[in-house]
C-alpha positions as CSV (number, residue, x, y, z in Angstrom):
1,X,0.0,0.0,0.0
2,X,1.3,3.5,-0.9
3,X,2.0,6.3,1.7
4,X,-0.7,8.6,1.8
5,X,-0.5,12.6,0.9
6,X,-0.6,14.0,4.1
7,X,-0.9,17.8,5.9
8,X,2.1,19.4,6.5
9,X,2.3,19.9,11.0
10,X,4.1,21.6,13.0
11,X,5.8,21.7,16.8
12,X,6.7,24.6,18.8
13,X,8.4,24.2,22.0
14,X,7.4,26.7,25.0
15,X,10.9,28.3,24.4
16,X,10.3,29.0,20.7
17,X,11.6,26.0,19.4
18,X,10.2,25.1,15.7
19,X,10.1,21.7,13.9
20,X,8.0,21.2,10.9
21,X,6.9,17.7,10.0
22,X,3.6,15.8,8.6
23,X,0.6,14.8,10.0
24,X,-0.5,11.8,11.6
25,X,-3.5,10.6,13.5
26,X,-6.5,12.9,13.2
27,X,-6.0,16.9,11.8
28,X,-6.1,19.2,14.7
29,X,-4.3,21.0,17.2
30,X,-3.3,19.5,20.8
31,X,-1.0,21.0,24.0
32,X,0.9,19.3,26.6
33,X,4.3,18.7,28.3
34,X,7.0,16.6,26.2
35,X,8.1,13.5,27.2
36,X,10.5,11.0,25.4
37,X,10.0,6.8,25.5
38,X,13.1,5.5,24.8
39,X,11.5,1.9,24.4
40,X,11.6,0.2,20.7
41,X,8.4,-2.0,20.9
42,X,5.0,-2.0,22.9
43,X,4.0,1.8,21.6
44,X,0.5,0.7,21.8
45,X,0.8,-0.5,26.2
46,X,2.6,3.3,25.9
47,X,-0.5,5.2,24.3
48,X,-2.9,3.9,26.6
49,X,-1.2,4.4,30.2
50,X,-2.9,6.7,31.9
51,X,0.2,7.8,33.5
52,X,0.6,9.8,29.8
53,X,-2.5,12.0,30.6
54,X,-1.5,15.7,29.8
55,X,1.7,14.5,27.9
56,X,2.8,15.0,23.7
57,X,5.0,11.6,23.4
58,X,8.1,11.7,21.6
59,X,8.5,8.3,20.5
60,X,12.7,7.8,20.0
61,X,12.5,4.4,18.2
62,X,12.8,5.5,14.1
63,X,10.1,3.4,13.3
64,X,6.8,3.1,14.7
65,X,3.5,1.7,14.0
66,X,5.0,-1.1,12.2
67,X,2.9,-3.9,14.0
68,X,-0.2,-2.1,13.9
69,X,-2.9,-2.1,17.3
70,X,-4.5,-5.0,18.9
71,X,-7.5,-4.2,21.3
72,X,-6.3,-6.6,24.0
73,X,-3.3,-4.9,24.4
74,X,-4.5,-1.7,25.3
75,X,-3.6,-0.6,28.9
76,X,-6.8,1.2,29.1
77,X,-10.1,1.9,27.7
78,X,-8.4,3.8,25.0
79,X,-5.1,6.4,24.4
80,X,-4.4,8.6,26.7
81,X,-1.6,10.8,25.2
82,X,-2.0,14.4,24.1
83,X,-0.4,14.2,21.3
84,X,2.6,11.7,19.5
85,X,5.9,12.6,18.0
86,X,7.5,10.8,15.5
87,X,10.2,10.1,13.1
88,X,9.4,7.7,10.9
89,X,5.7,6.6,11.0
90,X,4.7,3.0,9.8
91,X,1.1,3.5,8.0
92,X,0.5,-0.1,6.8
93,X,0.6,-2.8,9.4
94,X,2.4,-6.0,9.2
95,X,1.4,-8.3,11.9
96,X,-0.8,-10.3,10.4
97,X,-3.3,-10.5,13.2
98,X,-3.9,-6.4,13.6
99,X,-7.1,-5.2,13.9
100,X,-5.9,-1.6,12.9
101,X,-3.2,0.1,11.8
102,X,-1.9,3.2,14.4
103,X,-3.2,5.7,12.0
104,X,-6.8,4.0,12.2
105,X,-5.9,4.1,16.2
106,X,-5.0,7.5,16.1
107,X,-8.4,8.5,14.0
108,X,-10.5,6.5,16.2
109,X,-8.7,8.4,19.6
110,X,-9.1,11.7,18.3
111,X,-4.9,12.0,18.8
112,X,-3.1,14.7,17.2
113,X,0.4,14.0,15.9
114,X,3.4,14.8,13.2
115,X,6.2,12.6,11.9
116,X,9.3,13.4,10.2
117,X,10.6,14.5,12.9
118,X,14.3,14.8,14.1
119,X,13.4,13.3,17.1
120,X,17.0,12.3,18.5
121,X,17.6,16.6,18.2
122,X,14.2,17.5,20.0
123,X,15.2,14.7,23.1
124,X,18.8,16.1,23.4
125,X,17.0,19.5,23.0
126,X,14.9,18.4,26.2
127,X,17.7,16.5,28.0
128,X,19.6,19.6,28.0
129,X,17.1,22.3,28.5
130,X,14.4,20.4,30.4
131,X,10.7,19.2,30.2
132,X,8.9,22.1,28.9
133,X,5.3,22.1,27.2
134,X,4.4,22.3,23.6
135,X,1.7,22.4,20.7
136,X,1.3,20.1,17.4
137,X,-1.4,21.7,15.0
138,X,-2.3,20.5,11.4
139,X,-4.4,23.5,11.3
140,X,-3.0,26.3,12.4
141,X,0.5,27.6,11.4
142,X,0.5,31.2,12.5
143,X,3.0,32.3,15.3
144,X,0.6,34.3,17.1
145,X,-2.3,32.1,17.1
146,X,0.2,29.1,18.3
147,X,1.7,30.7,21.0
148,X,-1.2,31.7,22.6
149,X,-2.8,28.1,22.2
150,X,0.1,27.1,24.4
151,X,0.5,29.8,26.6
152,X,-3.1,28.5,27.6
153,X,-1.3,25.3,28.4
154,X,-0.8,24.9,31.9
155,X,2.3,23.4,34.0
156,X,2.6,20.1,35.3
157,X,4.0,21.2,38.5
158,X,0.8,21.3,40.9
159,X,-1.8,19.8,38.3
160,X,-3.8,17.1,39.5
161,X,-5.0,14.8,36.8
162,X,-5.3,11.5,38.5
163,X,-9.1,12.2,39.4
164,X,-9.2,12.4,35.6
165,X,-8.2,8.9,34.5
166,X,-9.7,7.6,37.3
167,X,-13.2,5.0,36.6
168,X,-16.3,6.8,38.2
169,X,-17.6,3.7,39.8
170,X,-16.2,0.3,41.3
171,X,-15.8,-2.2,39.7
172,X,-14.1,-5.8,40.0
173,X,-11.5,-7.7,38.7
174,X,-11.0,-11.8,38.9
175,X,-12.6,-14.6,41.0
176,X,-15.0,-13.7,43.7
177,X,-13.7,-16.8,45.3
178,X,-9.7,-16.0,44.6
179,X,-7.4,-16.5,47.7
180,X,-7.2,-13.2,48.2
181,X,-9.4,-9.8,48.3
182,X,-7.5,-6.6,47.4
183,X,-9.1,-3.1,47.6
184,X,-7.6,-0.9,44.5
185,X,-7.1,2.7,44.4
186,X,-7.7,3.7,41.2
187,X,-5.4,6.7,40.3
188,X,-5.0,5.9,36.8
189,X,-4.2,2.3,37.0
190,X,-3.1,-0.2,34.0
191,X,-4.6,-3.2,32.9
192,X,-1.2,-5.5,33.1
193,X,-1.1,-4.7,37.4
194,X,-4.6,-6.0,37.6
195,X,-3.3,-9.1,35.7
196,X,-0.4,-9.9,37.5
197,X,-2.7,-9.3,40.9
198,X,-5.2,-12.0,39.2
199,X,-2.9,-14.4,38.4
200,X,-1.7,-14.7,41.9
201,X,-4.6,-15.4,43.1
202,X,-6.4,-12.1,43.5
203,X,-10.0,-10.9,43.7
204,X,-9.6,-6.6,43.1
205,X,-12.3,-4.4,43.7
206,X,-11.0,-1.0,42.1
207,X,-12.0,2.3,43.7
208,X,-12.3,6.1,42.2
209,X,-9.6,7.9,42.8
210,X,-11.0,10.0,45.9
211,X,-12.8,7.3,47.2
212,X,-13.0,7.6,51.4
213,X,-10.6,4.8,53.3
214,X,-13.9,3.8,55.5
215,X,-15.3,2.8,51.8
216,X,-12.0,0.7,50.6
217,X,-12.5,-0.9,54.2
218,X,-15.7,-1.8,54.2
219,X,-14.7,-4.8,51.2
220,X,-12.6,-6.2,53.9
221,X,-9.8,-6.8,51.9
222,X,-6.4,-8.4,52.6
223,X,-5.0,-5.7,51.2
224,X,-4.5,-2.4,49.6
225,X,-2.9,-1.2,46.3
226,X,-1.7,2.5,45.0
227,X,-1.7,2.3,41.6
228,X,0.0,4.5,39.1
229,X,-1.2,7.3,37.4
230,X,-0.1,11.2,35.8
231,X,0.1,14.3,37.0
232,X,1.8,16.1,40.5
233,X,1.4,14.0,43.2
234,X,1.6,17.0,45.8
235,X,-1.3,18.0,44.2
236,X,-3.0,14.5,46.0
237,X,-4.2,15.6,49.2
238,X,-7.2,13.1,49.2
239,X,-4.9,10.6,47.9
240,X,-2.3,11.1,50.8
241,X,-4.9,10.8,53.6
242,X,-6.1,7.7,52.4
243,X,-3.1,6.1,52.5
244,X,-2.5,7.7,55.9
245,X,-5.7,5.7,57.1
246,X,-4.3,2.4,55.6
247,X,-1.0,3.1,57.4
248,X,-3.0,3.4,60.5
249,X,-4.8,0.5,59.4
250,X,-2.0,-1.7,59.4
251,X,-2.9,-3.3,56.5
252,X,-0.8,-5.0,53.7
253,X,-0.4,-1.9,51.1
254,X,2.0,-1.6,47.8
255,X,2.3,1.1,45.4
256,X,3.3,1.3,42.3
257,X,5.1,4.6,40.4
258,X,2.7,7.2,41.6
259,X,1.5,5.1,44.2
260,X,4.9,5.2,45.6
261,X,4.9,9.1,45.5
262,X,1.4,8.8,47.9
263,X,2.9,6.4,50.0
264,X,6.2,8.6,49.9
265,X,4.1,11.5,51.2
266,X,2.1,9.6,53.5
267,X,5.5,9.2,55.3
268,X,6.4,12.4,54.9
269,X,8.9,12.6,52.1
270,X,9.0,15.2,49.4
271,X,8.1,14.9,45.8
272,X,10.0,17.2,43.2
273,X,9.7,17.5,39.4
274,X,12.8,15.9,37.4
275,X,14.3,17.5,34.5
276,X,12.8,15.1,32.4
277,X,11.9,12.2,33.9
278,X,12.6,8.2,33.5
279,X,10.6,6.9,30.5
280,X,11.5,3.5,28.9
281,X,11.9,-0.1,29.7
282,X,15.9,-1.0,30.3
283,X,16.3,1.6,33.0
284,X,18.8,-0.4,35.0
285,X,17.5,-0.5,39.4
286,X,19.6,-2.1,42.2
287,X,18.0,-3.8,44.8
288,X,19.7,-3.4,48.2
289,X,18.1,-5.9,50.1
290,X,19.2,-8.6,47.7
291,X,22.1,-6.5,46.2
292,X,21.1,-7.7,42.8
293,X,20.2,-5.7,40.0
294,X,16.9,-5.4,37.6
295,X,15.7,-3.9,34.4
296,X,12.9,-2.1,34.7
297,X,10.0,0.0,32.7
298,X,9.3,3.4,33.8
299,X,7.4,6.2,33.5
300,X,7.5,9.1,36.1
301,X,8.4,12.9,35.8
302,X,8.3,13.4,39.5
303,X,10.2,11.5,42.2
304,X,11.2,11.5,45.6
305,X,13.9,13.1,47.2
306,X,16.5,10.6,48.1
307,X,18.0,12.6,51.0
308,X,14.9,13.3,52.8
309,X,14.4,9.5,52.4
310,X,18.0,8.5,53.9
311,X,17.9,10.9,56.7
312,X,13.7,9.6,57.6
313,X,13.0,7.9,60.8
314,X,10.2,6.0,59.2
315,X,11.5,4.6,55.8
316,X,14.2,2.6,54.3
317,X,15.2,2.7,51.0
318,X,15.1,-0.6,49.4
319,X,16.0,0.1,45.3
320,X,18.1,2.8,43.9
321,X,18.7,4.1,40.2
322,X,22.0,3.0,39.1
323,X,21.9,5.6,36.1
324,X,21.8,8.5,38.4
325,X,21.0,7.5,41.9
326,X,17.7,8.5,42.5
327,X,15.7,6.9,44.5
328,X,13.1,3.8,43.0
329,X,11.6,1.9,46.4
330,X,11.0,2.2,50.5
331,X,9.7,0.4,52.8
332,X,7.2,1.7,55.6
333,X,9.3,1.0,59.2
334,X,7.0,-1.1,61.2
335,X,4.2,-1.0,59.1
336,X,3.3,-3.7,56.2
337,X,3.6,-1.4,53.2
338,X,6.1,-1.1,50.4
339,X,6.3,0.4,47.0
340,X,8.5,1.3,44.0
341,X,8.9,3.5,41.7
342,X,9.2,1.9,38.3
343,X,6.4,-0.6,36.9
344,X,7.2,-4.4,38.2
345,X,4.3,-5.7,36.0
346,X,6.4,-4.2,33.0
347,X,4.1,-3.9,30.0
348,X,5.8,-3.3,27.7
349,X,9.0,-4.5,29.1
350,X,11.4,-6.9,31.2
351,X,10.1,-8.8,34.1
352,X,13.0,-8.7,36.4
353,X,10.9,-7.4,39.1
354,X,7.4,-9.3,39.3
355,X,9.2,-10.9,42.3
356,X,7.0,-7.8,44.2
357,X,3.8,-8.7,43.4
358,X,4.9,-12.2,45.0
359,X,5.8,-10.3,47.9
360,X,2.4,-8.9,48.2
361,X,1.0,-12.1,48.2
362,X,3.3,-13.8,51.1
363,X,2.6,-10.0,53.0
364,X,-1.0,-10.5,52.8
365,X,-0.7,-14.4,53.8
366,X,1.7,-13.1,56.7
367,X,-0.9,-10.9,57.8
368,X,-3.8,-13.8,57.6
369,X,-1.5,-16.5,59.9
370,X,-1.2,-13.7,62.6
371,X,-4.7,-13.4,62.7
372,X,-5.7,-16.7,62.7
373,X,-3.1,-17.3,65.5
């Protein structure tokens, strides 16, 4: 199948930057903070985890949308980008089991993007300068009118957009008669954790993101889960005193990637914004329990602060970065809960570390012996 003619697009930067590209996905205009996936395969897990909410992707692999979309593997109920990046953009899918190419995907989602796109200069252009927001239109290509579209653009520091991603009622996942009942916050969480809690033998009952701790406790579960999910969490009040109440609790709890930020701030760490964040799926994390190493998938533009962890009475820091130190997991002093930073059930990407859902499991088992005893 030939490439089709498409609209030129373009892509200014907050600081003025130009690129000037072709469309993809539908004709429009979007706004939104860059971020870069350095992964080469599972774009499609990528576009749909609401941890992207509020985010243009820059997509660093040269080639994507090669192996077309497959419902199953969506991460959500559909993309949740802002807007995609590329280089070189793959309009006829061959996987021979697709059941649409990315451009249909892209249509379908309503996402804005361009191609032809020097995409290894705009990520050096962001490594060195920082995450900074930005606007793709295939409609309008007047300076004026652009800049103010993105000046309208707010900051990620201090947005709160998990209540956004969030499902407006309850629902469950797995066998009502599974081993084990687990009450889920819902802060924008992916399809693969709920998996990888069902497979071990897990009935989840997922809750809206500002749902009350009394609520989560009244489905006596075994135990709680943060999930991940975009946006600042020190914009997460609601979010921190829930977890505060589970802490109290005493109940089994883990978080995962912005879960670990609540549970972070539940214990009184800090959260800051990174320059630009830890996107991709061979980020390389040592455990210091175990001293042995893992590679990992993440996705987070905020983190928190190592120190503040190090010099905490009520924490100890059980994974590092080993790219640049920060700081990826803790563990609640006297208290049941644990969480990391990066994404164990790793979709797309390695499963070095789905070893912690397993620790869940033997937590919540723990915690079930002791009771019965």
């Amino acid at each position: 199948m030939s490439v089709p003619e498409r609209p030129d697009a373009i892509l200014l930067l907050s600081d003025g930057t130009v690129f000037e590209g072709k469309s993809i996905g539908k004709i429009g205009t979007t706004t939104g903070e860059l971020a870069f996936n350095t992964g080469m395969t599972g774009y499609q897990e990528v576009f749909t985890d609401p941890s992207y909410f509020g985010q243009i992707l820059i997509a660093t692999h040269t080639h994507i949308g090669n192996y077309g979309t497959i419902k199953s593997e969506n991460e959500s109920q559909g993309a949740k980008i802002a807007g995609l990046v590329v280089k070189n953009f793959a309009w006829n899918p061959s996987r021979y089991n697709a059941d649409n190419s990315l451009q249909g995907f892209l249509e379908e989602s309503g996402i804005v993007g361009i191609s032809n796109i020097d995409t290894r200069q705009l990520v050096r252009h962001i490594r060195t300068k920082g995450a900074m927001n930005a606007i793709i239109s295939s409609e309008y290509f007047s300076p004026d009118e652009l800049e103010s579209r993105l000046a309208a653009c707010p900051p990620m520091d201090g947005l709160e957009l998990a209540s956004r991603v969030s499902c407006t009622t309850p629902y469950f996942a797995g066998d009502p008669g599974a081993d084990f009942k687990v009450a889920a916050l819902d802060i924008g969480i992916k399809n693969s954790i709920l998996r990888c809690l069902v497979d071990r033998g897990c009935y989840v009952k997922v809750f809206p993101a500002k749902t009350p701790f009394e609520e989560m406790a009244a489905f006596a579960p075994d135990g709680y889960f943060l999930s991940n999910g975009p946006g600042d969490p020190a914009a997460m009040d609601y979010a921190v005193e829930t977890c505060e109440k589970i802490l109290a609790a005493d109940k089994p709890l883990f978080g995962i990637c912005l879960g670990h930020q609540i549970l972070a701030r539940a214990s009184g760490l800090p959260t800051y914004k990174m320059k630009f964040g830890h996107r991709g799926i061979n980020h390389p994390v040592k455990n210091l329990e175990s001293g042995r190493s893992e590679m990992t998938s993440q996705n987070h533009g905020f983190a928190v602060s190592l120190g503040a962890a190090l010099n905490a009475d009520d924490v100890d820091v059980t994974h590092t970065n080993l790219n640049d130190d920060t700081l990826e997991g803790i563990r609640v002093r006297g208290k049941k809960a644990f969480s990391v930073q990066y994404h164990p059930e790793a979709s797309p990407g390695p499963h070095d570390s789905r070893y912690l859902f397993d620790q869940f499991i033997e937590m919540m088992q723990a915690e079930r012996e002791l009771v019965k005893a």
